[in-house]
C-alpha positions as CSV (number, residue, x, y, z in Angstrom):
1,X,48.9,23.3,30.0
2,X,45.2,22.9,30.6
3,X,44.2,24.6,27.2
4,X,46.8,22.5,25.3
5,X,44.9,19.6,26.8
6,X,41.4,20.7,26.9
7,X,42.2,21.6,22.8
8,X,43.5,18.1,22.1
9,X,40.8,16.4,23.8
10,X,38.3,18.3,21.7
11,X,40.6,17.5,18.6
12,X,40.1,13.5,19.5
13,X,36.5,13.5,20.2
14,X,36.0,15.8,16.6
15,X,37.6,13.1,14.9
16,X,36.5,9.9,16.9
17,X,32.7,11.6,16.0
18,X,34.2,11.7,12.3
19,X,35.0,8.3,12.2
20,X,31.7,7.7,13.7
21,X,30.0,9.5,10.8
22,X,32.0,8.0,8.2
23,X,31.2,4.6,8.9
24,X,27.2,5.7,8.8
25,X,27.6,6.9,5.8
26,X,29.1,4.0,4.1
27,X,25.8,2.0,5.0
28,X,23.7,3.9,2.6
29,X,23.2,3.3,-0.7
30,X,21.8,4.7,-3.9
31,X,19.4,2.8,-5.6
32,X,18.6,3.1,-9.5
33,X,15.6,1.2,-10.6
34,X,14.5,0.5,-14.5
35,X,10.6,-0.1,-14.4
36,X,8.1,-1.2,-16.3
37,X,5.3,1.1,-15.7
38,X,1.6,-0.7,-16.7
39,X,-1.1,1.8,-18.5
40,X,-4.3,1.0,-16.7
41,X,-5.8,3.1,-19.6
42,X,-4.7,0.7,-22.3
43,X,-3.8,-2.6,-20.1
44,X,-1.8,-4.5,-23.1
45,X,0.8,-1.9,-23.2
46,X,3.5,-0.4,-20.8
47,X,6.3,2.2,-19.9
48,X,9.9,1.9,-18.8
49,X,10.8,4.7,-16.6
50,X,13.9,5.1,-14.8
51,X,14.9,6.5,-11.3
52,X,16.9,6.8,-8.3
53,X,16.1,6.3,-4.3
54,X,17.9,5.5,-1.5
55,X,18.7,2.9,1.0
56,X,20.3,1.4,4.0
57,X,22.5,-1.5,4.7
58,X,20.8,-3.6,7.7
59,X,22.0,-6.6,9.3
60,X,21.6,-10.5,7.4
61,X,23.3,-8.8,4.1
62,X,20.0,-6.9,3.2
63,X,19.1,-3.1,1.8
64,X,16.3,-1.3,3.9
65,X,14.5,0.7,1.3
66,X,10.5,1.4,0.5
67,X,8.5,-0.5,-1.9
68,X,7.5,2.6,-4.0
69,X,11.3,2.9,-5.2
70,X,11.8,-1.0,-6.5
71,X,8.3,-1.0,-7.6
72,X,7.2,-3.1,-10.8
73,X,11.2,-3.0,-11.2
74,X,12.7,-4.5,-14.1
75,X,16.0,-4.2,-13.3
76,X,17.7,-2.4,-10.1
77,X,21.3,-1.5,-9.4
78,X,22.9,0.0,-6.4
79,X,26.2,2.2,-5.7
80,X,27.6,2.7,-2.7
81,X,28.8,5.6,-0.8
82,X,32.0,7.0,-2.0
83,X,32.4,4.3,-4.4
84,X,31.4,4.4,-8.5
85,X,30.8,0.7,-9.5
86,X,27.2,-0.1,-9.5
87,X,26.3,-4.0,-8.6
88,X,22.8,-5.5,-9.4
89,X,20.3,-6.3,-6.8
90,X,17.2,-7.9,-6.7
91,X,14.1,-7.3,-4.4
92,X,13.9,-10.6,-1.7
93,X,11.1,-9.1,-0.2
94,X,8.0,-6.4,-0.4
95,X,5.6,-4.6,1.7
96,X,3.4,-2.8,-0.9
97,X,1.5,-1.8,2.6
98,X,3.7,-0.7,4.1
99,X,6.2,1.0,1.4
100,X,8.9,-1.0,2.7
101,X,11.3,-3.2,0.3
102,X,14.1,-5.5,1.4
103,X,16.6,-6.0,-1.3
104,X,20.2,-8.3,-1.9
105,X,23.0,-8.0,-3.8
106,X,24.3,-11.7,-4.7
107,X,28.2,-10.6,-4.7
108,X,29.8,-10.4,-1.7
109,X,32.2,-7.5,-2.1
110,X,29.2,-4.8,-2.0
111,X,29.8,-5.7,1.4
112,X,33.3,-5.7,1.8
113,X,34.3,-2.8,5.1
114,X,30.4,-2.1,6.2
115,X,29.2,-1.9,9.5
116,X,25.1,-2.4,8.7
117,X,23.3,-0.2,10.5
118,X,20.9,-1.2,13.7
119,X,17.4,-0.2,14.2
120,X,16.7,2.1,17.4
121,X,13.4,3.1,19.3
122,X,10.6,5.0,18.4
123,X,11.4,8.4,17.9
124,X,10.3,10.9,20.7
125,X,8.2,14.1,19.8
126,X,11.3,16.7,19.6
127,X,13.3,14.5,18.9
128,X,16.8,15.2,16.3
129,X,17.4,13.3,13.7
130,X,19.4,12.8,10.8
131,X,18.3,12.0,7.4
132,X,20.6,10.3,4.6
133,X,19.3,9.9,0.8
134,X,20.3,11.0,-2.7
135,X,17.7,13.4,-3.7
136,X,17.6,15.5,-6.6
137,X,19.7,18.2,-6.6
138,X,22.8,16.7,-6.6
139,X,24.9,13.2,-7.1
140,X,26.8,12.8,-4.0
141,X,25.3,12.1,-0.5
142,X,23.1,14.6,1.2
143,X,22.7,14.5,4.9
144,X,19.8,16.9,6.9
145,X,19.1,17.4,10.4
146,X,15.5,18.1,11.5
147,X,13.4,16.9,14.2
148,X,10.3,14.9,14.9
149,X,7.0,16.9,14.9
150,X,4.2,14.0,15.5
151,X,3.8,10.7,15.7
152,X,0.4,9.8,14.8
153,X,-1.8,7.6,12.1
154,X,-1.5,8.8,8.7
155,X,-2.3,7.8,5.2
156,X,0.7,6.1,3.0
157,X,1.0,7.6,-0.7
158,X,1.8,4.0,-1.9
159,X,-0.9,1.9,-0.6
160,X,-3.3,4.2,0.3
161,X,-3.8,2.7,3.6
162,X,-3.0,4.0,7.1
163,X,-0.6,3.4,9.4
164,X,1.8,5.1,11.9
165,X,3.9,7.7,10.4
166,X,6.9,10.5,12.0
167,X,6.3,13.6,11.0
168,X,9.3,15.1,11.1
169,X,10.6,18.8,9.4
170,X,13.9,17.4,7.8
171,X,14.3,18.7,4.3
172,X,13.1,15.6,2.2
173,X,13.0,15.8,-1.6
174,X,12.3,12.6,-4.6
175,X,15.5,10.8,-4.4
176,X,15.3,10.9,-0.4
177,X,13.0,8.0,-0.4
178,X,14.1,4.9,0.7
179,X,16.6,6.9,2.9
180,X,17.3,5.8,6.6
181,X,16.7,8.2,9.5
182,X,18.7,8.4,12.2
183,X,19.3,9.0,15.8
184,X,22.4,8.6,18.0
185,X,23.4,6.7,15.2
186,X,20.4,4.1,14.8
187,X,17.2,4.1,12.4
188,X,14.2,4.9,14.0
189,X,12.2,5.1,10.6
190,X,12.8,5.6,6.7
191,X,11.8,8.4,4.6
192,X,8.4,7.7,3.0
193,X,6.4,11.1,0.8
194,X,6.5,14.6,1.2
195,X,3.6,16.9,1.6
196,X,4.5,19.1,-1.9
197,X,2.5,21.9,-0.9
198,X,4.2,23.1,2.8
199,X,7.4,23.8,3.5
200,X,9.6,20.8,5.0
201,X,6.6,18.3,6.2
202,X,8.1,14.9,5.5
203,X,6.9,11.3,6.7
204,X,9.0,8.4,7.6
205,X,7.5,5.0,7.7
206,X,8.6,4.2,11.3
207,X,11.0,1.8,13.0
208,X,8.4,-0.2,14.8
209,X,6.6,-0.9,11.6
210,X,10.0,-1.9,10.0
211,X,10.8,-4.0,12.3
212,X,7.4,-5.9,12.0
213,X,8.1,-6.5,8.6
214,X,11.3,-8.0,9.2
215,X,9.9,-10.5,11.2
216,X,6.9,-11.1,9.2
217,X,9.6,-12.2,6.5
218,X,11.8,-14.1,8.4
219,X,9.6,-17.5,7.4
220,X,10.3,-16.4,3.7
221,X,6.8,-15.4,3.5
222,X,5.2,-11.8,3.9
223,X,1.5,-12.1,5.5
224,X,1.0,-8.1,5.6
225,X,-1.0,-6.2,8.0
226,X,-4.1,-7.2,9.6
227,X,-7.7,-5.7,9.2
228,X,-10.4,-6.4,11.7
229,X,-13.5,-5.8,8.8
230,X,-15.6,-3.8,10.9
231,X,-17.1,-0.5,10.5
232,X,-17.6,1.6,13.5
233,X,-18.5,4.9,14.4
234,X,-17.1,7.9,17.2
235,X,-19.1,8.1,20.3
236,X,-18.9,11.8,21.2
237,X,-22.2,12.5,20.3
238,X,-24.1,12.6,23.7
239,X,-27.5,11.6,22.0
240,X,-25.6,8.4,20.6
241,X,-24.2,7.8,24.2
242,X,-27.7,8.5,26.0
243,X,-28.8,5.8,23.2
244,X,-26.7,3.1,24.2
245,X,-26.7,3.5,27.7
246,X,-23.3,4.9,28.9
247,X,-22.0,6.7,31.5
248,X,-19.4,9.5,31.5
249,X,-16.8,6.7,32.6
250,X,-17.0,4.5,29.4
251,X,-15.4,5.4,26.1
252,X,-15.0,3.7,22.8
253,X,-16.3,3.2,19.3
254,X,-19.7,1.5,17.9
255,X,-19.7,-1.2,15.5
256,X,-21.8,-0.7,12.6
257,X,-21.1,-3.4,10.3
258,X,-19.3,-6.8,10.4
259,X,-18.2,-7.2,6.8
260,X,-18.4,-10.0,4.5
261,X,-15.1,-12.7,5.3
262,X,-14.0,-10.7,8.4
263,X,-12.4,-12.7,11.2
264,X,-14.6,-11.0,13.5
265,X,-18.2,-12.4,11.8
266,X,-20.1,-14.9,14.6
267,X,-17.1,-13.1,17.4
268,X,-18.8,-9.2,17.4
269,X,-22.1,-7.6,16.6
270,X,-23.4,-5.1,14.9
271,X,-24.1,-2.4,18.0
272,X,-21.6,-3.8,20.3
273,X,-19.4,-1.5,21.7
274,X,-15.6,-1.7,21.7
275,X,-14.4,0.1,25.1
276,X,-10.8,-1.3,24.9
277,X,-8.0,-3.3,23.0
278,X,-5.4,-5.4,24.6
279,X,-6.1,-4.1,27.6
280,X,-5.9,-0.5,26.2
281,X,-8.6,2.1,26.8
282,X,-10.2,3.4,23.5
283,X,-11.4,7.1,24.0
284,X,-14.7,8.4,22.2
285,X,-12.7,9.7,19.3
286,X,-11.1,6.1,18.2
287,X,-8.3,6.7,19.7
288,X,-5.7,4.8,22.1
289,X,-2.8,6.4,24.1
290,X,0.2,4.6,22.9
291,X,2.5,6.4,25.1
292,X,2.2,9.3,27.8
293,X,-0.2,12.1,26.2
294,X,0.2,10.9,22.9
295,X,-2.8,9.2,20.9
296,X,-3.5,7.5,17.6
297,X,-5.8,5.2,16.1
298,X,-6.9,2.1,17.9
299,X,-5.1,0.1,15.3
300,X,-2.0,0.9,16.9
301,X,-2.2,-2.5,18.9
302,X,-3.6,-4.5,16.1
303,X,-0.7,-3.3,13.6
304,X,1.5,-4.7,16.7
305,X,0.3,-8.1,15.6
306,X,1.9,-10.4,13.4
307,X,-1.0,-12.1,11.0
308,X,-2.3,-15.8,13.2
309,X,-2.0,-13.9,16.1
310,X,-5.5,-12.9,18.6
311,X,-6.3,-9.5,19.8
312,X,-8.2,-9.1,23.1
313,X,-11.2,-7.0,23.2
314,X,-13.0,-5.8,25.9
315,X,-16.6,-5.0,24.5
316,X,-20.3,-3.9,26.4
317,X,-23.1,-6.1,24.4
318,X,-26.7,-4.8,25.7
319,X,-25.5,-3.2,28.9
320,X,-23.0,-6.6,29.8
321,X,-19.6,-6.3,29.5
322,X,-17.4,-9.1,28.1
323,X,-14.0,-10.2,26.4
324,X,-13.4,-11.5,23.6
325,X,-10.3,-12.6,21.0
326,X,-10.6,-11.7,17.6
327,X,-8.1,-13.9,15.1
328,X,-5.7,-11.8,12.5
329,X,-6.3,-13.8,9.5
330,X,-7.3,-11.3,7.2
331,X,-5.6,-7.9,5.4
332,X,-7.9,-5.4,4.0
333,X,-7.4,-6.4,0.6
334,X,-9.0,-9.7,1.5
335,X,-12.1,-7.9,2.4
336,X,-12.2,-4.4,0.2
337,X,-14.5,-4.3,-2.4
338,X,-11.8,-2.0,-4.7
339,X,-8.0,-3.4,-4.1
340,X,-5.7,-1.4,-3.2
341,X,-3.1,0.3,-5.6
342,X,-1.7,-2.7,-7.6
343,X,1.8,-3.1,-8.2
344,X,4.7,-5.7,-10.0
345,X,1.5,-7.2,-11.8
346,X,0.3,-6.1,-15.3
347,X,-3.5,-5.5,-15.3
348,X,-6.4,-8.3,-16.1
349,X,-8.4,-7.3,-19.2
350,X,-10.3,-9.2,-22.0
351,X,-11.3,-7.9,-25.6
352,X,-15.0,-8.6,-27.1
353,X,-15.3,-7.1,-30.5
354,X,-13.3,-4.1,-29.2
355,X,-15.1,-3.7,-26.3
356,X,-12.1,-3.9,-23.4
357,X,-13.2,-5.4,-19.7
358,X,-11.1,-4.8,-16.5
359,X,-11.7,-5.2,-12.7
360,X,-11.8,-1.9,-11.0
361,X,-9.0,-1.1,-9.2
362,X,-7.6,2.2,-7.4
363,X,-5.0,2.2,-10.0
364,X,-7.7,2.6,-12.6
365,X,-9.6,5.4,-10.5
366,X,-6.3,7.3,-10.4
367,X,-5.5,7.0,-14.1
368,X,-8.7,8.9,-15.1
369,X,-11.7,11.3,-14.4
370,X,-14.3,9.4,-15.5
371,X,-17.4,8.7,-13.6
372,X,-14.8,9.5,-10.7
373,X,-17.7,9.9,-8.6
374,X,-19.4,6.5,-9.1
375,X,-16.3,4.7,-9.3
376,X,-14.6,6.7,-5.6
377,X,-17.8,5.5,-3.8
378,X,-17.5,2.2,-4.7
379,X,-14.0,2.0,-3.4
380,X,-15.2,3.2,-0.3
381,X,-17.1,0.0,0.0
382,X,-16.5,-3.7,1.7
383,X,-17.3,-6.5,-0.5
384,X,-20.7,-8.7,0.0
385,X,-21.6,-12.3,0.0
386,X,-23.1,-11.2,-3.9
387,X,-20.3,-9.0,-5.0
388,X,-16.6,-9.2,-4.3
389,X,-15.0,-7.2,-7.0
390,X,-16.3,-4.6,-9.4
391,X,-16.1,-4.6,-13.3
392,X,-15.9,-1.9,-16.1
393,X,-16.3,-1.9,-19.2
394,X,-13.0,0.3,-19.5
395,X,-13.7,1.7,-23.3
396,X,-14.4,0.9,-26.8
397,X,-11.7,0.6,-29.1
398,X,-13.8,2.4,-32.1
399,X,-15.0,0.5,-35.6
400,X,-17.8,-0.2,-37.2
401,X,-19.4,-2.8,-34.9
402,X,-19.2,-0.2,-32.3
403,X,-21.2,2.6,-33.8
404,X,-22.4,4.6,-31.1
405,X,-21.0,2.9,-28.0
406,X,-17.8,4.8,-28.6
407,X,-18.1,6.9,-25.6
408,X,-18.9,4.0,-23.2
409,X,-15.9,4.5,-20.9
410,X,-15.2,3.4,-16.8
411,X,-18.9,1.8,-17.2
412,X,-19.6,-0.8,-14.1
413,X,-21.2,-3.9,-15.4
414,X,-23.7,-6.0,-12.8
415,X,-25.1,-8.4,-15.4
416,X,-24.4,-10.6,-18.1
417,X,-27.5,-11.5,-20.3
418,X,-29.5,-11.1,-16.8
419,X,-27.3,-13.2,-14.8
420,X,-25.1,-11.2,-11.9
421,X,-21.6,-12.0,-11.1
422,X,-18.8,-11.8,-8.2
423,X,-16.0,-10.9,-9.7
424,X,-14.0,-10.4,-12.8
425,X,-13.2,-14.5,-13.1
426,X,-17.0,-15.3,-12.5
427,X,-17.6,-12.2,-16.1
428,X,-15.1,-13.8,-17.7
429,X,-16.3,-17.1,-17.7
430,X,-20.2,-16.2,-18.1
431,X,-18.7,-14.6,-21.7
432,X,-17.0,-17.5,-22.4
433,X,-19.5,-20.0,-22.1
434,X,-22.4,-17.3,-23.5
435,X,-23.9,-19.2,-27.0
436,X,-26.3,-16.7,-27.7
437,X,-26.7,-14.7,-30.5
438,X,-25.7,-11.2,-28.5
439,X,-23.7,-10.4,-25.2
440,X,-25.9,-8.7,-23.2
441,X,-24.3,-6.3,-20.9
442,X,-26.5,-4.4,-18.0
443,X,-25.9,-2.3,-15.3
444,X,-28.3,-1.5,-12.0
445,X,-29.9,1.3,-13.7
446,X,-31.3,-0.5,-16.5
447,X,-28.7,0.9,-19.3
448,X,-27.3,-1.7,-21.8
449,X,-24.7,-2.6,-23.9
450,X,-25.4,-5.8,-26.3
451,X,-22.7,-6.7,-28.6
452,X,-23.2,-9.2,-31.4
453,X,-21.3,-12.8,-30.7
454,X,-20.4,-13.4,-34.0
455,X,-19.7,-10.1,-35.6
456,X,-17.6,-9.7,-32.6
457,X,-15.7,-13.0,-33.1
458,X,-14.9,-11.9,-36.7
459,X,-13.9,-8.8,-36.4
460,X,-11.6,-9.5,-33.6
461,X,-8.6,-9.9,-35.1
462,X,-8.7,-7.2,-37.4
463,X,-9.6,-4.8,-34.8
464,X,-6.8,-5.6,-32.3
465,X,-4.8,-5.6,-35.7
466,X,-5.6,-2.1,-35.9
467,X,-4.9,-1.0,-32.4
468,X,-1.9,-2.6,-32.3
469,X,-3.2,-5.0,-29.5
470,X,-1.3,-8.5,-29.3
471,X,-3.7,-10.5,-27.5
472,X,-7.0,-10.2,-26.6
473,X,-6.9,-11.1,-23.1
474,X,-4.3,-10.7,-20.4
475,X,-1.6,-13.2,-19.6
476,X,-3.6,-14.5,-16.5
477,X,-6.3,-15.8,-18.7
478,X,-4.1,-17.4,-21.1
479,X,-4.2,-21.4,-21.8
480,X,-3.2,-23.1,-25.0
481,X,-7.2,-24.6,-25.2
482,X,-8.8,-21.0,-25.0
483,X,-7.5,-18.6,-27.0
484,X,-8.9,-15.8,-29.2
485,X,-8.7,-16.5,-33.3
């Protein structure tokens, strides 16, 4: 009589953990996203590719996905489990930072029988887990069980920036992203990249950044990350710590530069040294314990800050210790010389003559190999009070006013007829205005490009004509009283 029981007890907790797993499994969705794919190359024209991600259904009526599947979306649909009709969603919000996307679907009856799915902790090193998605392969729902190798800083594909990632050995393929991972039944992060070259080494944007962008939105306003604008350097070099004056019992990081706009200029110095943040002890290396044994980046505890809020340092200034706050007010975009990767935007350009202008940006660096060297340096860089954005002369559409400036390609500009500029609006506008008889481009070197005003202004038309170019300019510096004839 034991065995009968013992069998039937088994039999009901089988199925109550089935019932369990079914209702998981109607919370994620499939996600199939029309974009329109800019050519940074030729920045009047565009792509429509199609494909698929995943997603999960969270509380407030909203789908959890990242930003890299609805990205420059035209049109998005969603399906969800075990069902065939597709409804149409649109994004309602975007971390392009963070690869995170929150998306709604205005009819009601997507809904209709789902339990959303609630966010958990932190995963633990070791920890199982469960990954949903759609990945290629296959149509139907794919479910794989791993478990977490690391937690630590790492960079995101999307945005090229760095943040805290889960490393976890779960089988994760395209189509996977998007995808909700889970333990005991709650997300503790969603599937982010793959590294393609190893054998099941997939990242997961994690739960504690997800849940700071959910409340970053919940003014109906996304404020991003926050970046300090400082550049500072290890301390494990005993010379360097003999240099400054510390002892075996202080740790922390340098500061070598204060850039240009950051929140910390008239705050810190150059040569102060950062020994802790929020009360948390920064080792030699950069790094902060975030829990037992573990360590990451320092920017653990400013990533924990929503943007308006102050983080506490504790710094030594010539030998004296001190605190001080430092306010959030700034992303790195505000203060990088190079933007990040650009998304949902089509790229700024302007036509001379055939000669096409563009602001640098990473999307342009990845789109070609020319003068990748120059052009990767100067992404590495902060901007200055004198420069705050960089711009190229991106190529030279090829006729007979351009005789022998045909290879002129990814060329960085500084001047305009011996005048110097901040950024692409200040070019733009020193063209504009420009009555003399030649535009006279320079660079730092002393290389020039001069193109002739009015032979340019003549043979515009015929040129874009040729090159099947619309307009001349990009829709951003479009008005009805300055347009190209």
């Amino acid at each position: 009589m034991k065995i009968v029981w013992s069998l039937l007890f088994a039999t009901l907790m089988l199925l109550g953990g089935s019932d369990k797993e079914d209702m998981t499994k109607q919370a994620i969705v499939k996600i199939y996203t029309v974009a329109k794919i800019p050519n940074y190359l030729s920045p009047w024209d565009s792509a429509m590719q199609s494909f698929t991600g995943s997603g999960a259904i969270i509380e407030g009526g909203y789908i959890l996905t990242n930003a890299h599947v609805v990205a420059n979306q035209a049109f998005m649909e969603v399906q969800r489990y075990g069902e065939r009709k597709r409804y149409i969603a649109t994004v309602y919000a975007v971390s392009h930072q963070a690869d995170l996307a929150l998306l709604k679907v205005k009819d009601k009856a997507f809904f209709k029988g789902v339990t959303p799915l609630k966010f958990g902790k932190l995963p633990e090193v070791e920890q199982q887990i469960v990954v949903y998605g759609y990945p290629m392969g296959g149509s139907t729902l794919s479910a794989t069980i791993g478990v977490v190798s690391r937690v630590e800083h790492h960079t995101y594909a999307h945005s090229g920036e760095s943040f805290l990632a889960v490393q976890v050995d779960a089988a994760v393929n395209p189509g996977n992203s998007g995808g909700p991972a889970l333990s005991d039944g709650k997300i503790v992060g969603v599937v982010m990249q793959v590294i393609t070259k190893s054998q099941n080494i997939g990242y997961l944007v994690p739960v504690t950044m997800v849940q700071h962008f959910i409340d970053d939105m919940k003014d109906g306003h996304y404020d991003g990350f926050a970046d300090l604008g400082l550049g500072t350097q290890k301390l494990e070099n005993p010379a360097m710590r003999r240099y400054y004056g510390l002892d075996e019992n202080i740790t922390g990081k340098v500061i070598d530069k204060v850039v240009y706009r950051s929140p910390a200029e008239g705050i810190l110095k150059e040569n102060d040294i950062i020994t802790a943040i929020d009360g948390h002890n920064i080792e030699n290396d950069g790094t902060v314990e975030f829990r037992r044994h573990e360590y990451t980046n320092f920017y653990y505890f400013v990533d924990a800050h929503q943007m308006g809020e102050k983080v506490r340092l504790s710094i030594i200034r010539k030998g004296k210790a001190m605190e001080v706050e430092v306010p959030l007010t700034k992303t790195g975009d505000d203060m990088f010389l190079v933007k990040t990767t650009r998304y949902d935007v089509m790229p700024t350009y302007a036509i001379y003559g055939g000669y096409v202008f563009s602001p640098l940006t990473r999307n342009l660096i990845r789109s070609t190999n020319r003068n990748r060297l120059k052009l990767s340096y100067l992404a590495s860089k902060w901007q200055t009070k004198e420069k705050e954005e960089v711009v190229v002369l991106l190529k030279v559409l090829a006729s007979d006013i351009s005789r022998g400036d045909n290879n002129f390609g990814m060329w960085v500009i500084d001047k305009v007829n011996g005048k110097p500029f901040k950024n692409f609006k200040e070019f733009f506008a020193l063209m504009q205005q420009n009555k003399e008889p030649y535009y006279l481009l320079e660079d730092n070197d002393g290389v020039k490009v001069i193109i002739d005003r009015k032979e340019a202004m003549a043979k515009q038309r015929e040129i874009l004509e040729k090159y099947n170019v619309e307009y001349d300019r990009s829709e951003d510096l479009r008005d009805s009283n300055n347009t190209a004839q």
